[in-house]
Structures are given as structure tokens and as C-alpha cells.
C-alpha positions as CSV (number, residue, x, y, z in Angstrom):
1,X,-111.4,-9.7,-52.2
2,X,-108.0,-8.6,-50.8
3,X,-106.3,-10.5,-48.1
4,X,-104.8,-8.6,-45.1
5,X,-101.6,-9.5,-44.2
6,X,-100.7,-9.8,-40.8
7,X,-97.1,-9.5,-39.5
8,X,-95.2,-10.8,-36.3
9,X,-95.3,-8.6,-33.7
10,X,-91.9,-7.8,-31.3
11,X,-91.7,-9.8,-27.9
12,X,-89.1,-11.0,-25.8
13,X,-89.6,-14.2,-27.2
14,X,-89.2,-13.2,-30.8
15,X,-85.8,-11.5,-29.6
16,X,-84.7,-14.6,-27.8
17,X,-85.2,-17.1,-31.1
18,X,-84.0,-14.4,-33.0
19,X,-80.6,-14.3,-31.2
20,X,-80.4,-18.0,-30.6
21,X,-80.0,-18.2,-34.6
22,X,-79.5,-15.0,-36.2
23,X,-80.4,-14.4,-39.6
24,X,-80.7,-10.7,-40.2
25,X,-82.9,-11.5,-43.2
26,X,-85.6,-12.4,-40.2
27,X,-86.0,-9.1,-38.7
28,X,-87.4,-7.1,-41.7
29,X,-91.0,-7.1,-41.0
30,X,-90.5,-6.2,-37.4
31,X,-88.5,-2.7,-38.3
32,X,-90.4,0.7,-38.3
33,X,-89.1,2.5,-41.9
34,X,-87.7,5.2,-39.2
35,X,-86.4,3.3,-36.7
36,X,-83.6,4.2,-34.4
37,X,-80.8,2.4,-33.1
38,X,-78.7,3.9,-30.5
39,X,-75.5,1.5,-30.2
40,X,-73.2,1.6,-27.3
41,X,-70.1,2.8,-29.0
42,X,-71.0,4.5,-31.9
43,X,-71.2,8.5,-32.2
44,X,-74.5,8.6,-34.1
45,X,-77.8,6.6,-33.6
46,X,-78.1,4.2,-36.2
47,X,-81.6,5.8,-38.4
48,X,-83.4,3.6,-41.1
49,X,-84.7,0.5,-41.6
50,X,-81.7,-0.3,-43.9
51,X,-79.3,1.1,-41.9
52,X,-80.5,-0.7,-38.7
53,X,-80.4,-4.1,-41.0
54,X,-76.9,-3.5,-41.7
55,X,-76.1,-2.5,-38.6
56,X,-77.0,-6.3,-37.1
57,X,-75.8,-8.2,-40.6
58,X,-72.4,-6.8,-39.7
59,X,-72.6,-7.9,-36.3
60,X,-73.4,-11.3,-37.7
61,X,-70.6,-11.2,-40.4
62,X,-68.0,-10.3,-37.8
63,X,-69.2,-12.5,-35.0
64,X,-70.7,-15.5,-37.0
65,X,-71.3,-17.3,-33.8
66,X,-72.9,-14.9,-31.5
67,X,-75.3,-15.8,-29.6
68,X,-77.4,-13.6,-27.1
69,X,-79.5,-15.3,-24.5
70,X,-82.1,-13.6,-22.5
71,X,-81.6,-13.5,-19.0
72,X,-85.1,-11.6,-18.1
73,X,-87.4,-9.1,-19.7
74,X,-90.1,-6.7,-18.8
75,X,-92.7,-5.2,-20.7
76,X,-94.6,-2.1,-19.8
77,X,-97.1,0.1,-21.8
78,X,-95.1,2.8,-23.5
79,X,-96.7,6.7,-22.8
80,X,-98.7,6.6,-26.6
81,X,-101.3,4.5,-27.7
82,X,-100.1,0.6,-29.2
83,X,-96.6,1.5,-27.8
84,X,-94.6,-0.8,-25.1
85,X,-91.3,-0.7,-23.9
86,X,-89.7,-3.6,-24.0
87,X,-86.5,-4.6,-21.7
88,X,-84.3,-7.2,-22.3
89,X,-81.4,-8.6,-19.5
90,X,-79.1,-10.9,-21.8
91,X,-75.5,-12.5,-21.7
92,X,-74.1,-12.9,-25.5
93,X,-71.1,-15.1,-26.3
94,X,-69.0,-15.2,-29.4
95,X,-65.7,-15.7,-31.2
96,X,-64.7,-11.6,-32.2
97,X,-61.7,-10.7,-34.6
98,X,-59.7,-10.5,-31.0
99,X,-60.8,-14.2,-30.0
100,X,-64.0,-15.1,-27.1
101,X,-65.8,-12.2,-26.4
102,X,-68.2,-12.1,-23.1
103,X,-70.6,-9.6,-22.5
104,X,-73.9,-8.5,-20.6
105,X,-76.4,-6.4,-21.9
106,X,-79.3,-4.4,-21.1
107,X,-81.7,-3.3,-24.5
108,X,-85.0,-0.9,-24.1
109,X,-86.9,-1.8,-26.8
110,X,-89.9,1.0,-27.8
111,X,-92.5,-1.2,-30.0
112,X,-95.4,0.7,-31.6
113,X,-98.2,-1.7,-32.9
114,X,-95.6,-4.3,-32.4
115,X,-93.3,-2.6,-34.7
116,X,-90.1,-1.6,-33.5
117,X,-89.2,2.2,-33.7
118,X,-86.6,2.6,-31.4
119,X,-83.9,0.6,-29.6
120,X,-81.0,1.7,-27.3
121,X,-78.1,-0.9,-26.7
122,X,-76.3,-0.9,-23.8
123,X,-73.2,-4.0,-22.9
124,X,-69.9,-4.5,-20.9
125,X,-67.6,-6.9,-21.8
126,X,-67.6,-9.7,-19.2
127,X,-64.4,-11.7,-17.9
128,X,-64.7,-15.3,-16.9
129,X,-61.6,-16.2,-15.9
């Protein structure tokens, strides 16, 4: 007999606790092979599973104290069958190479059977003074 394995499945929720403690050894199983990661920024989406990983274990490394909090979210049924979109309102603070670092953000998550296959990143830096 051969036991199914069944993985976690992207939410807003998963994305909060992920951000509330990032580890980006705890996103693997969530990632499409294929996925795509369009960061605000960067000239060229971000494409693999490996890359993506990368992508956020930098983030991690260079702000060790980041911490994203959701705001509000929306999901809707995505235009295929087992897709959603996923959209996620969120204020992340940190300590950056350049000192406290403010911003707002605004992800669109595209999930397919709970997997993520695409994500495009949008921020501004926030002042609070």
C-alpha cells in the first residue's frame, strides 16, 4: 500500500505565519518547479523553483529581521480550473544595510491546486517620521 502525501496548500494565512518568522526552508513544498517571480526592482522575473528560493533566502540574509504583516487579502478564482488569485495588502519592517526600512506592499499571488506558479511584487518605501 502506498501512502499519498498531501502538501499545504497557499493561503493568506500561510503567507502571514510565513512572514511573521521567515525560514525560507518552509516554503519548498508550496513552489510550482516553474514558478515566476516578478520583483519590483529587478529587470528579469525571477523563474524556478530554486531561483525563487534564493530569491527570498537573500531577502532573509540581508534583512534578518523582516517582518511582513498582512494588512488584508482577497481571494478570487483564477480564469483555469484549481487556480486562484491571491492578494495580499501588507506593511513589512526591518533593519536593511542602510538602517530601518518601512514599506507597503501589494503581492497577486496566482495558486494552482494550491501551488504557487506565479507572483508579482509590488512595494514603496514608507516614511514615518
Amino acid at each position: 500500500m502506498t501512502e499519498t502525501q498531501t502538501h499545504p496548500k497557499f493561503s493568506a494565512e500561510m503567507w502571514a505565519a510565513f512572514w511573521a518568522a521567515p525560514d525560507a526552508s518552509r516554503i519548498d513544498d508550496i513552489l510550482a518547479d516553474d514558478i515566476v517571480g516578478y520583483w519590483q526592482g529587478e529587470p528579469r522575473p525571477v523563474c524556478g523553483r530554486a531561483a525563487y528560493t534564493a530569491k527570498i533566502a537573500d531577502l532573509i540574509t540581508t534583512i534578518p529581521d523582516l517582518r511582513l504583516e498582512l494588512v488584508d487579502s482577497a481571494t478570487v478564482d483564477g480564469r483555469a480550473p484549481g487556480e486562484q488569485l491571491v492578494y495580499l495588502h501588507y506593511v513589512g519592517r526591518g533593519t536593511g544595510p542602510d538602517g530601518p526600512l518601512v514599506i507597503r506592499g501589494l503581492d497577486r499571488v496566482r495558486a494552482r491546486d494550491g501551488v504557487v506558479v506565479e507572483n508579482v511584487i509590488r512595494y514603496d518605501e514608507v516614511d514615518e517620521s
